[in-house]
N, CA, C and O atoms as a GROMACS GRO file, in nm:
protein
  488
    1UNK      N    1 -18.878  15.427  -2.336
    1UNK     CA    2 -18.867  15.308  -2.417
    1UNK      C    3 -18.850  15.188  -2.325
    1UNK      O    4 -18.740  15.172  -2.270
    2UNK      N    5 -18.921  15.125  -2.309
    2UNK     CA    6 -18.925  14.994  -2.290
    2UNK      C    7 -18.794  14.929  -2.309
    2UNK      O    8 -18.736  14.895  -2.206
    3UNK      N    9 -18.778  14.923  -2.340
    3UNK     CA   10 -18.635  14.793  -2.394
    3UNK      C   11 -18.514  14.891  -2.340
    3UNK      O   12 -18.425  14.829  -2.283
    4UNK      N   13 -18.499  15.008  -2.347
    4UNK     CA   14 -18.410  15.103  -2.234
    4UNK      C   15 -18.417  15.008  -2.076
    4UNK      O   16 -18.348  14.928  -2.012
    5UNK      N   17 -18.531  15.070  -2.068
    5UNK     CA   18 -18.543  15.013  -1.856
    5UNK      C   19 -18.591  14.844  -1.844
    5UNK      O   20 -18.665  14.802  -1.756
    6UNK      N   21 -18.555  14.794  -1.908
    6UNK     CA   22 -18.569  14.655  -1.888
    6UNK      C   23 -18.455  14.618  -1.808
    6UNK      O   24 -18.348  14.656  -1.857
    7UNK      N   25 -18.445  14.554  -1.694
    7UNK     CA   26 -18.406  14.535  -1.644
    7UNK      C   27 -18.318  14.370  -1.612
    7UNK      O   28 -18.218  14.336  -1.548
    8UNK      N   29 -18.409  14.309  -1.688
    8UNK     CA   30 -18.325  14.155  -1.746
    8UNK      C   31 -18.308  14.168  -1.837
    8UNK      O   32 -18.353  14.259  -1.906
    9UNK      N   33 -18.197  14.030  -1.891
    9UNK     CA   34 -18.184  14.047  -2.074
    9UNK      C   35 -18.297  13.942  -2.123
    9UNK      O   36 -18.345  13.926  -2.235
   10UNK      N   37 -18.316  13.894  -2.034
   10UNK     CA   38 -18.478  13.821  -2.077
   10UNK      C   39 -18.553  13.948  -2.168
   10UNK      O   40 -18.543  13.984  -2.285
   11UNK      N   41 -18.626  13.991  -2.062
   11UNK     CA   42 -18.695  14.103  -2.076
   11UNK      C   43 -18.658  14.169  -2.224
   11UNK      O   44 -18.718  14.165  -2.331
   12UNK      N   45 -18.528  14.237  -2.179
   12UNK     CA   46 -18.525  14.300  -2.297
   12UNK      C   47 -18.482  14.235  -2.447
   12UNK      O   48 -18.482  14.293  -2.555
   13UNK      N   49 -18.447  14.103  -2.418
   13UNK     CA   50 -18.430  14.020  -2.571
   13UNK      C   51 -18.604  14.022  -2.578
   13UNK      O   52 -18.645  14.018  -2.694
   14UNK      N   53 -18.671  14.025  -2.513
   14UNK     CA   54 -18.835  14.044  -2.566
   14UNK      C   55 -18.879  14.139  -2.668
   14UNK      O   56 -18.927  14.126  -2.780
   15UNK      N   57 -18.834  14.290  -2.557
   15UNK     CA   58 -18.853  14.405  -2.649
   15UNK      C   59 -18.781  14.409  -2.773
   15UNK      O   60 -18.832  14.400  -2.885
   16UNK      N   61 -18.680  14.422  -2.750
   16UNK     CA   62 -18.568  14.425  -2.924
   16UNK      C   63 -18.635  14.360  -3.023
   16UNK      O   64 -18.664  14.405  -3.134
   17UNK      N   65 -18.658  14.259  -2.981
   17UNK     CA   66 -18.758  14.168  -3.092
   17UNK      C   67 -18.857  14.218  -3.131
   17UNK      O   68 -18.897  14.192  -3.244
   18UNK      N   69 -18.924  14.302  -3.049
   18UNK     CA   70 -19.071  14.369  -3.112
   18UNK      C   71 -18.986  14.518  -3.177
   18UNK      O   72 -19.014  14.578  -3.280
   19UNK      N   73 -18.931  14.533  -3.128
   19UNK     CA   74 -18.850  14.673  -3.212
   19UNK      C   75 -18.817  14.620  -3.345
   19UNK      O   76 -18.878  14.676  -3.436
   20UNK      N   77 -18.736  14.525  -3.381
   20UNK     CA   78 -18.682  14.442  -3.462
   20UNK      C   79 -18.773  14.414  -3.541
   20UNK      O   80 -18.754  14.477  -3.645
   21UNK      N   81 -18.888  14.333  -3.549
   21UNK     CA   82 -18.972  14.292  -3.590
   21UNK      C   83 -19.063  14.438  -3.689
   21UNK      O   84 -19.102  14.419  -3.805
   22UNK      N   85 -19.087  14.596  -3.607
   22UNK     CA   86 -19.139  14.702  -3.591
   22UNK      C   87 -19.057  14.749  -3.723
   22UNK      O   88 -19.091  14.768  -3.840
   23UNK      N   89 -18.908  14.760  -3.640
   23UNK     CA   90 -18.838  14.828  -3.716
   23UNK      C   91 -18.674  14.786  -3.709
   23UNK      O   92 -18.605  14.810  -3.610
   24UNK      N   93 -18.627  14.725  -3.818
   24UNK     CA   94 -18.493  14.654  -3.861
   24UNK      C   95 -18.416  14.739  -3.840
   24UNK      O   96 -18.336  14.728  -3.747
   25UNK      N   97 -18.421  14.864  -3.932
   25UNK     CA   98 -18.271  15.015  -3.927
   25UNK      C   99 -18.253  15.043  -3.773
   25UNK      O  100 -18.139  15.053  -3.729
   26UNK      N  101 -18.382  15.057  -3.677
   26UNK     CA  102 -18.424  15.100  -3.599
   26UNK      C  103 -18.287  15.017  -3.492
   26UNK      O  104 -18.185  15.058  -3.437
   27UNK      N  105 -18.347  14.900  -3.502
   27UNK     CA  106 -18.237  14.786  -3.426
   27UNK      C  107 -18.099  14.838  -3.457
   27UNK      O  108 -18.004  14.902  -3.412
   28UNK      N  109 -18.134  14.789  -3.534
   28UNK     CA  110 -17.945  14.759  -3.647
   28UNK      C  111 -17.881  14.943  -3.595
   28UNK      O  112 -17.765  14.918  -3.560
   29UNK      N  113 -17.895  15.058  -3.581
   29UNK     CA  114 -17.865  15.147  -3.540
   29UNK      C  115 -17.819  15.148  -3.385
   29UNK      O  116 -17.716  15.194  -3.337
   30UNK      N  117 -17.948  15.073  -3.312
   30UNK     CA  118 -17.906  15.057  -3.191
   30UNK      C  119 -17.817  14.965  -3.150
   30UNK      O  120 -17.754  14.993  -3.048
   31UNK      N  121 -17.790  14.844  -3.214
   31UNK     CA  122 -17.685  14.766  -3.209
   31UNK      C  123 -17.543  14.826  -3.234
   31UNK      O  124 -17.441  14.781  -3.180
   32UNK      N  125 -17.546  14.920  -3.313
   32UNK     CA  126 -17.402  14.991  -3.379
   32UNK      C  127 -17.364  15.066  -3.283
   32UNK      O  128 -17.243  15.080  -3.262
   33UNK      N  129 -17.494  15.150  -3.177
   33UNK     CA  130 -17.412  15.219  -3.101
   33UNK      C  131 -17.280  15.140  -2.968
   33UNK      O  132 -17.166  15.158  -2.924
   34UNK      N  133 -17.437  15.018  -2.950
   34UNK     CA  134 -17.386  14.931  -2.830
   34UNK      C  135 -17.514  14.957  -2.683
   34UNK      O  136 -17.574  15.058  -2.647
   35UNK      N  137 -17.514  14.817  -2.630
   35UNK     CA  138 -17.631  14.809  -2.580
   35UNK      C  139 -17.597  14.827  -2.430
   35UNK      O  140 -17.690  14.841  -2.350
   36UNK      N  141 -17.489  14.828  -2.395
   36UNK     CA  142 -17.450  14.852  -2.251
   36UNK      C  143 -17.419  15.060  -2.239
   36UNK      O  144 -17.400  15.124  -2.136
   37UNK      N  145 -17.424  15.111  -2.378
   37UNK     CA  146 -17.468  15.287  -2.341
   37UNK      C  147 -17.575  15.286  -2.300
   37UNK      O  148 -17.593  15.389  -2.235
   38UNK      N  149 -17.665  15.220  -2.302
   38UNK     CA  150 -17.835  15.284  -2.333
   38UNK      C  151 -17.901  15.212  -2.243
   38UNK      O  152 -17.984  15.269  -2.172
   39UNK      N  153 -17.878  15.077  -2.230
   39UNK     CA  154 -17.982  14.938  -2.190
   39UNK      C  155 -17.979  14.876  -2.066
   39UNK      O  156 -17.912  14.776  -2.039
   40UNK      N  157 -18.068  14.948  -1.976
   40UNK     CA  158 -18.026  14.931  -1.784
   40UNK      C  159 -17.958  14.785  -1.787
   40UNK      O  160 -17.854  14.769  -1.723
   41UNK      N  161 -18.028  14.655  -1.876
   41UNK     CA  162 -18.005  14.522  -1.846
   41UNK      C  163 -17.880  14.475  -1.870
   41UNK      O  164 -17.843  14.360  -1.847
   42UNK      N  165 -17.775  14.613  -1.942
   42UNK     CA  166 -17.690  14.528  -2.045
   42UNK      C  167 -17.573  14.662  -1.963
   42UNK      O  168 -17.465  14.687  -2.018
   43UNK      N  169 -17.599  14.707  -1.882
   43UNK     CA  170 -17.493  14.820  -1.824
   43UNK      C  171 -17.394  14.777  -1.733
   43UNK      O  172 -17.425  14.696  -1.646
   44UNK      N  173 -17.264  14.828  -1.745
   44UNK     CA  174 -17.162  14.789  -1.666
   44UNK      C  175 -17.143  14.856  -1.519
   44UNK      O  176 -17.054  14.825  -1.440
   45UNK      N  177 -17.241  14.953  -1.496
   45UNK     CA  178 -17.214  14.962  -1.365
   45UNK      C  179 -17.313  14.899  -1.270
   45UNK      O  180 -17.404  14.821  -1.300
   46UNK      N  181 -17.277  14.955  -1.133
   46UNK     CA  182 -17.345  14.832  -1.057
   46UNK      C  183 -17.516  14.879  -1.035
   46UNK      O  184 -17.526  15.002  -1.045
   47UNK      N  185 -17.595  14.838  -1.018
   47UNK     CA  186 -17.759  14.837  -1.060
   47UNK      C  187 -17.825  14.929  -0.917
   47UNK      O  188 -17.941  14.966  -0.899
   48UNK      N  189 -17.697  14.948  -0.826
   48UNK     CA  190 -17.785  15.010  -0.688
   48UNK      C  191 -17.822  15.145  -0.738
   48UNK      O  192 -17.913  15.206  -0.683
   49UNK      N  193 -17.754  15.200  -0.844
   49UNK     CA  194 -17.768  15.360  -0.807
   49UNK      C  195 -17.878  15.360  -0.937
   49UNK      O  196 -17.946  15.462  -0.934
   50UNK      N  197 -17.913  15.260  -1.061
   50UNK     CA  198 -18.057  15.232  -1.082
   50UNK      C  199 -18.192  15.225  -1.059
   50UNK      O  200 -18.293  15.280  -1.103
   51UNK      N  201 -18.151  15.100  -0.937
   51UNK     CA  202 -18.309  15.055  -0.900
   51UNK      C  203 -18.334  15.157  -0.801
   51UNK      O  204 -18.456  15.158  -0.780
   52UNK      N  205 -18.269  15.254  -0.723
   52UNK     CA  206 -18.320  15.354  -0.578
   52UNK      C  207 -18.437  15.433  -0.637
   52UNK      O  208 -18.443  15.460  -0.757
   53UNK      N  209 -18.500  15.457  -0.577
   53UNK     CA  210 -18.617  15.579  -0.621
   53UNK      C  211 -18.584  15.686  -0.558
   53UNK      O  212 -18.486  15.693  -0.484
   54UNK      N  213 -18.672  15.789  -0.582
   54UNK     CA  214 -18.672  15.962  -0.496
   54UNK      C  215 -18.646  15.947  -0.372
   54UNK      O  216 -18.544  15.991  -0.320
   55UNK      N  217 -18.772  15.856  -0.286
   55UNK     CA  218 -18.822  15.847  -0.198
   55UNK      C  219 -18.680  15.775  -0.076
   55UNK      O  220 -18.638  15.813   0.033
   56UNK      N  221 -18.645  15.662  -0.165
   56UNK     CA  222 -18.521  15.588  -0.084
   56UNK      C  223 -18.431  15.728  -0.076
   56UNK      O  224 -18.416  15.778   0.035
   57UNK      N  225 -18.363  15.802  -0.209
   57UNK     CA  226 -18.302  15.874  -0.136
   57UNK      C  227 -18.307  16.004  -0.050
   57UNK      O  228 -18.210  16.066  -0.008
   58UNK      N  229 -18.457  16.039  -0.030
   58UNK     CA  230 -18.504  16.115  -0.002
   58UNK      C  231 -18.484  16.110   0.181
   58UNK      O  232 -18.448  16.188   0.269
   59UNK      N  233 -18.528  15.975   0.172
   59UNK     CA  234 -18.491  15.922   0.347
   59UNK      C  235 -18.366  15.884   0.394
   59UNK      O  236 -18.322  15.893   0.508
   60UNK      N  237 -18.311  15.839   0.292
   60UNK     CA  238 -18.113  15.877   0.321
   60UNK      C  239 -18.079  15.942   0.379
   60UNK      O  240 -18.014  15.931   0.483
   61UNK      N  241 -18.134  16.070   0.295
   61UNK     CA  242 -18.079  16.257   0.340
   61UNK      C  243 -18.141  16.276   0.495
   61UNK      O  244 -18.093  16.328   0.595
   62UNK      N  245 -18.245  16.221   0.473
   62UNK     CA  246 -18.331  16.246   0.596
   62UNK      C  247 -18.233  16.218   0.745
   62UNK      O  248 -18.210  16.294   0.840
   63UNK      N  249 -18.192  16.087   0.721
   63UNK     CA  250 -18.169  15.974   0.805
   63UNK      C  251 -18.062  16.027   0.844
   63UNK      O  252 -18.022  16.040   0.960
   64UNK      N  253 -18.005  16.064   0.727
   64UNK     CA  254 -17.793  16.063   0.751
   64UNK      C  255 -17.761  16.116   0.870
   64UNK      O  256 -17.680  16.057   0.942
   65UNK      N  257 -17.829  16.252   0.915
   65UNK     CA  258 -17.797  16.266   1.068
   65UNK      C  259 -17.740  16.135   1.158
   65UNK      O  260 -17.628  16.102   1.197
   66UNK      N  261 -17.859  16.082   1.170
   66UNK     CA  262 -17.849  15.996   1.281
   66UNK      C  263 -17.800  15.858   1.270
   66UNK      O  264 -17.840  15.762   1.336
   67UNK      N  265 -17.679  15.861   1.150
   67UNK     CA  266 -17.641  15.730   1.155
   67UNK      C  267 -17.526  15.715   1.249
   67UNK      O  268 -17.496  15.596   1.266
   68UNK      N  269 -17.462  15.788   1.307
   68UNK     CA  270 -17.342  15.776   1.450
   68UNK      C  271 -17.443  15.760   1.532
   68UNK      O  272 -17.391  15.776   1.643
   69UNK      N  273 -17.582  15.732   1.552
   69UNK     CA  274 -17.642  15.678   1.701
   69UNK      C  275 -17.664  15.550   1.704
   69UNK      O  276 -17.666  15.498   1.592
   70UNK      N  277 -17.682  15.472   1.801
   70UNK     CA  278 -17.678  15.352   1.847
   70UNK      C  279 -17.796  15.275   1.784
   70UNK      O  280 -17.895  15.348   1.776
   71UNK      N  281 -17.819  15.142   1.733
   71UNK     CA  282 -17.914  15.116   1.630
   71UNK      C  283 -18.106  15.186   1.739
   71UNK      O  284 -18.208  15.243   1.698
   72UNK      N  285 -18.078  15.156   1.824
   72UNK     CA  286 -18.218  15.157   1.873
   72UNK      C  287 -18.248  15.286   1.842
   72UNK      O  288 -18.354  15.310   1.783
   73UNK      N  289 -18.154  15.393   1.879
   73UNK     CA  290 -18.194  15.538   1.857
   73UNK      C  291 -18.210  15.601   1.723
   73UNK      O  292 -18.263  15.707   1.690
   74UNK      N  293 -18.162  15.525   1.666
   74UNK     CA  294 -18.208  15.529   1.479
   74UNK      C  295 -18.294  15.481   1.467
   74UNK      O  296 -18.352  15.532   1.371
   75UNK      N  297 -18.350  15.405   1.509
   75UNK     CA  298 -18.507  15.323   1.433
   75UNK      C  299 -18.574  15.444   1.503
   75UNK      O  300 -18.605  15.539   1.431
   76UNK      N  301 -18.604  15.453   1.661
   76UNK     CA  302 -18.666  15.587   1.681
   76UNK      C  303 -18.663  15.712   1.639
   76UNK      O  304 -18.761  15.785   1.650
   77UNK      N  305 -18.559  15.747   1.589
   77UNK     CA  306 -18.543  15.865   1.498
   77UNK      C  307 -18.613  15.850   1.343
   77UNK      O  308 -18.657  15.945   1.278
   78UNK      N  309 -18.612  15.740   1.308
   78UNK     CA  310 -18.658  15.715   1.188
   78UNK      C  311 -18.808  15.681   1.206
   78UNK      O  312 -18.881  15.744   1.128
   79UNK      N  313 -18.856  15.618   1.269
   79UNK     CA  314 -19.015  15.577   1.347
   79UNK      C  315 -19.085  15.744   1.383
   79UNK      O  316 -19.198  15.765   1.338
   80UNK      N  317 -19.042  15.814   1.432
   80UNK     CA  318 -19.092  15.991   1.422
   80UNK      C  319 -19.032  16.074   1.345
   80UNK      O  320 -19.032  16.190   1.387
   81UNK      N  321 -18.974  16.052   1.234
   81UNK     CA  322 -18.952  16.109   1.096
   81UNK      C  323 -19.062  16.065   1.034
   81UNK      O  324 -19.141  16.143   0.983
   82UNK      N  325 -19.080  15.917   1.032
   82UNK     CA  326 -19.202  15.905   0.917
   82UNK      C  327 -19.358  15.926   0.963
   82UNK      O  328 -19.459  15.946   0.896
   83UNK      N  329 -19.334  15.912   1.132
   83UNK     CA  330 -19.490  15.966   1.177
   83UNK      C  331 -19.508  16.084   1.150
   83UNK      O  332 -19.622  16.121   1.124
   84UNK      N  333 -19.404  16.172   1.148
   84UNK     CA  334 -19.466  16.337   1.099
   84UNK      C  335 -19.486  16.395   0.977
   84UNK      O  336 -19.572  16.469   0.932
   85UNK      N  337 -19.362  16.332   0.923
   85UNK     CA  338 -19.399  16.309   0.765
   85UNK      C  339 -19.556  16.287   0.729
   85UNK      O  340 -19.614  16.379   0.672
   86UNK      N  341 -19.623  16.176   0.760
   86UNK     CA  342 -19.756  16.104   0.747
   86UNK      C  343 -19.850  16.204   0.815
   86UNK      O  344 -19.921  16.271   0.741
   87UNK      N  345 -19.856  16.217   0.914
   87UNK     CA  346 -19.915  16.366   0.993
   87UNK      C  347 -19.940  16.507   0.928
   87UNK      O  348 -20.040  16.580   0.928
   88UNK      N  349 -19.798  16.523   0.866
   88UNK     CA  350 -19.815  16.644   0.788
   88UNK      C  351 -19.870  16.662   0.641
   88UNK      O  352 -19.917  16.765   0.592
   89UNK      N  353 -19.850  16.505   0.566
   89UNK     CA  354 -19.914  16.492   0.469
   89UNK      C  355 -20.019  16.458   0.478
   89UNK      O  356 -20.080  16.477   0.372
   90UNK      N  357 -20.108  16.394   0.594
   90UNK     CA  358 -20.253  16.371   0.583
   90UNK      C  359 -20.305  16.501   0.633
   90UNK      O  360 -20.416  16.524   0.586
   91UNK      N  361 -20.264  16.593   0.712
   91UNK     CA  362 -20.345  16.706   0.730
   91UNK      C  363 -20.325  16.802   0.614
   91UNK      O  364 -20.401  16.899   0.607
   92UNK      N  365 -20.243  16.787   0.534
   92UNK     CA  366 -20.259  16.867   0.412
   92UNK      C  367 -20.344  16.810   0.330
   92UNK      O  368 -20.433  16.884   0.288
   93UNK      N  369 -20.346  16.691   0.292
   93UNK     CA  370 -20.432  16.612   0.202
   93UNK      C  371 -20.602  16.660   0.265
   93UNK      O  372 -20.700  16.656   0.191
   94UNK      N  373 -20.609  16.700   0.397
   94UNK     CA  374 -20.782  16.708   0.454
   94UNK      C  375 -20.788  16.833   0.411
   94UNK      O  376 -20.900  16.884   0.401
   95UNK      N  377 -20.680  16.905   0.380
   95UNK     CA  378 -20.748  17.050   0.375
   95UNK      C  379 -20.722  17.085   0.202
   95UNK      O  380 -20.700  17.193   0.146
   96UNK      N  381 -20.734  16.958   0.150
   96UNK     CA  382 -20.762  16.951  -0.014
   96UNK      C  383 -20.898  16.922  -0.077
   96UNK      O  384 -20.944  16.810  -0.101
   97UNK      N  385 -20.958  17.048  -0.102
   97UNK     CA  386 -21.067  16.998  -0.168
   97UNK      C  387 -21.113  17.031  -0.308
   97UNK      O  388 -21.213  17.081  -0.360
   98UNK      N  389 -20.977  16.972  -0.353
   98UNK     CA  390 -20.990  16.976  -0.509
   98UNK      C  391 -20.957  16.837  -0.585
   98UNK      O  392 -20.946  16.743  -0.507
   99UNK      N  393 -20.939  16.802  -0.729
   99UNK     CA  394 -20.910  16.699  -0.760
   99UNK      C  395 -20.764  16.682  -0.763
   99UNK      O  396 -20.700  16.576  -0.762
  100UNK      N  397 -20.710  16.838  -0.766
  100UNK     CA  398 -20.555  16.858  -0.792
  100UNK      C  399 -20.472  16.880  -0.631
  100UNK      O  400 -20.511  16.905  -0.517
  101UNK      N  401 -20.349  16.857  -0.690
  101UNK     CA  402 -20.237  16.904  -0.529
  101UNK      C  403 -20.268  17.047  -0.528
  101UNK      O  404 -20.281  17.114  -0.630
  102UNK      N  405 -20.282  17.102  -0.379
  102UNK     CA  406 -20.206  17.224  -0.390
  102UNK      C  407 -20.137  17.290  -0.476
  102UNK      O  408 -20.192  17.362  -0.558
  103UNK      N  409 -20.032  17.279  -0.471
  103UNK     CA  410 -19.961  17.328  -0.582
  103UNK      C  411 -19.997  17.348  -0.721
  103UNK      O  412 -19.967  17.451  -0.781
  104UNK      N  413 -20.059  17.252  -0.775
  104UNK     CA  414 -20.131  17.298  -0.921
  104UNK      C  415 -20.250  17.372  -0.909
  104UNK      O  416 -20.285  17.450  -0.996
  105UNK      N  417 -20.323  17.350  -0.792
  105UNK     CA  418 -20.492  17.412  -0.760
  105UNK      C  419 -20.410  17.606  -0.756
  105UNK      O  420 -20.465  17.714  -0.779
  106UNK      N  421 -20.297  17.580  -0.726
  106UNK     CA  422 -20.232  17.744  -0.690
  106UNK      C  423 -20.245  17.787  -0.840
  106UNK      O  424 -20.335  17.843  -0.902
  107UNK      N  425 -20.104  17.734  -0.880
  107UNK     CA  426 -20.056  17.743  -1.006
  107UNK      C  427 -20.174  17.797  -1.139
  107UNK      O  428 -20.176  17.901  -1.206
  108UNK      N  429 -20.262  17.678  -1.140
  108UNK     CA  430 -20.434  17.696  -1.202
  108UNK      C  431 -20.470  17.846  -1.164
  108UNK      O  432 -20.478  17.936  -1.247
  109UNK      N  433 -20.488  17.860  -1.052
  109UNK     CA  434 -20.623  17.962  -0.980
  109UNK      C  435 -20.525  18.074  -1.064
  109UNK      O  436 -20.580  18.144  -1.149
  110UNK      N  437 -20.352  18.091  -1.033
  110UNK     CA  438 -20.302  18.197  -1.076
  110UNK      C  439 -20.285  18.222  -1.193
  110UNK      O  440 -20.279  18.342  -1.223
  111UNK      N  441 -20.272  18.117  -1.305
  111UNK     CA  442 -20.329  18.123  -1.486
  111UNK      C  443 -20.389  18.157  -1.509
  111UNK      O  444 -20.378  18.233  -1.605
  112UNK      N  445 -20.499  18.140  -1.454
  112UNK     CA  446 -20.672  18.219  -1.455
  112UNK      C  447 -20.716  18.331  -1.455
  112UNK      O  448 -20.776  18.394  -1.542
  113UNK      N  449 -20.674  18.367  -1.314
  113UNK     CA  450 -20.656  18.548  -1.328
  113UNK      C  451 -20.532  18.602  -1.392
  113UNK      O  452 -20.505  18.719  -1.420
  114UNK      N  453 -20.477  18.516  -1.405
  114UNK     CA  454 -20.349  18.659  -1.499
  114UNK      C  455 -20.464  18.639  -1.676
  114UNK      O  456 -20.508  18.740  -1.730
  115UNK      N  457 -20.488  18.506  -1.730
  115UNK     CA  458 -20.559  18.532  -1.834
  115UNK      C  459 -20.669  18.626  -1.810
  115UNK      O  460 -20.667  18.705  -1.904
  116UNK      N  461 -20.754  18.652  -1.738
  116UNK     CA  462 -20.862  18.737  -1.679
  116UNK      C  463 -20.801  18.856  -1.702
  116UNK      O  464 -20.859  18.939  -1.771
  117UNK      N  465 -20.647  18.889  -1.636
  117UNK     CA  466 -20.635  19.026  -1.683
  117UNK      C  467 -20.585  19.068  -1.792
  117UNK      O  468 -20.595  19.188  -1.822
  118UNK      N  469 -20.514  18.965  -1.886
  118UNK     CA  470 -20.532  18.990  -2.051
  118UNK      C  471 -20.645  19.068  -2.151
  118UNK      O  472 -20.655  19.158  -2.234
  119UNK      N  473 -20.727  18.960  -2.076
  119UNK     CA  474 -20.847  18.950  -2.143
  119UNK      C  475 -20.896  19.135  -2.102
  119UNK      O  476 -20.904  19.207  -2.202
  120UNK      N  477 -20.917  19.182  -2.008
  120UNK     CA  478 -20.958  19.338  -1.960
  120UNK      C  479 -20.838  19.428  -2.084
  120UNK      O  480 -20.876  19.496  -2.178
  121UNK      N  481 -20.678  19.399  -2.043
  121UNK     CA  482 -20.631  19.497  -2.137
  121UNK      C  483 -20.627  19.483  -2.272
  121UNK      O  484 -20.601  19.574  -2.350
  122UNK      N  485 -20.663  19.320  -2.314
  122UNK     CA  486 -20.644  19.374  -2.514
  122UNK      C  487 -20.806  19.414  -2.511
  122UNK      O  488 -20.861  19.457  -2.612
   0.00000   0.00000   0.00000
């Protein structure tokens, strides 16, 4: 929902209005609960642990080792974390020659033949 992840009250006095407009009970329900349970724009805690994605904390975890080293030796630690990262994902990506990831091209191929062997025992 839209008017959930809105992130200003700009924004989301936009959406409500088209909800509102859509549907009155609809509002008027959500107003009763209260708009700071539900409504990123209207929430009382603080917005960092919101806006982060996978990826930010993904490189956190990554990183956390090396935050007792001296700044230079962290950027280099972090500068060949993400070159191999990139390395290892572009040589996987060359040896994709499907429309799907890996993982689903697996997943697929193995649906297939297990239906294949349905299909032999009924």
């Amino acid at each position: 929902m839209a008017t959930a992840r809105a992130y200003t009250k700009t924004e989301f006095d936009i959406h409500i209005t088209d909800l509102n407009n859509t549907n009155p009970k609809v509002t008027e329900y959500l107003k009763g609960i209260g708009f700071e349970k539900w409504a990123v724009s209207h929430s009382l805690n603080k917005r960092y642990n919101i806006m982060t994605s996978n990826i930010t904390k993904s490189f956190n975890a990554a990183v956390n080792r090396a935050r007792t080293l001296p700044v230079i030796m962290i950027m280099e630690y972090a500068t060949s974390l993400v070159q191999r990262w990139s390395c290892n994902y572009i040589n996987l990506a060359k040896g994709t020659f499907t429309v799907l990831s890996t993982k689903y091209e697996t997943l697929l191929r193995e649906n297939y033949l297990e239906s294949l062997q349905l299909k032999v025992i009924t």
